[in-house]
C-alpha positions, 0 to 999 in steps of 0.5 A, spaced: 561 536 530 559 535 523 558 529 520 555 530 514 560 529 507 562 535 504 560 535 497 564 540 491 558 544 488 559 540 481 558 533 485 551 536 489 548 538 482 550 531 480 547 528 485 540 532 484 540 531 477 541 523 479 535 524 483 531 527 478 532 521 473 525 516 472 526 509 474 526 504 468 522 499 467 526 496 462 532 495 465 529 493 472 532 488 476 525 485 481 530 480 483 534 485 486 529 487 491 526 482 495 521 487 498 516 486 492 517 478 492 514 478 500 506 477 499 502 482 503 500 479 509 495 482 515 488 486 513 487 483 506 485 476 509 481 479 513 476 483 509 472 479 505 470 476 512 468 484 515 464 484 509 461 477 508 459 479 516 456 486 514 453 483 508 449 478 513 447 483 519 445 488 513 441 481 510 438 480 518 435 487 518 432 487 512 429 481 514 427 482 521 425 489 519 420 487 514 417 482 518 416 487 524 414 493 520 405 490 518 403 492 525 
């Protein structure tokens, strides 16, 4: 059974060319769109550690290195 809704070829040809239209950022509505109010969650916490940490096993090398390389 065919659920898809028929369309007469001037509706298709509208609705392509709606597509087609930018969005306008003059007119935009952000207060419609609760997505772009939620902060970012997850990863971006962590990545200052995960380099803060590489920054101090980078630091550890260099210095455990140059002690080690005289002899």
């Amino acid at each position: 059974m065919d659920t898809r809704e028929s369309k007469t070829r001037e509706e298709e040809k509208e609705h392509v060319l709606n597509q087609r239209i930018p969005e306008d950022f003059e007119n935009a509505e952000p207060q419609r769109q609760p997505e772009a109010k939620k902060s970012p969650r997850g990863m971006h916490k962590l990545i200052p550690l995960v380099i803060i940490a590489l920054g101090i096993v980078v630091a550890g090398f260099l210095i455990l290195g140059a002690g080690n390389s005289g002899g």
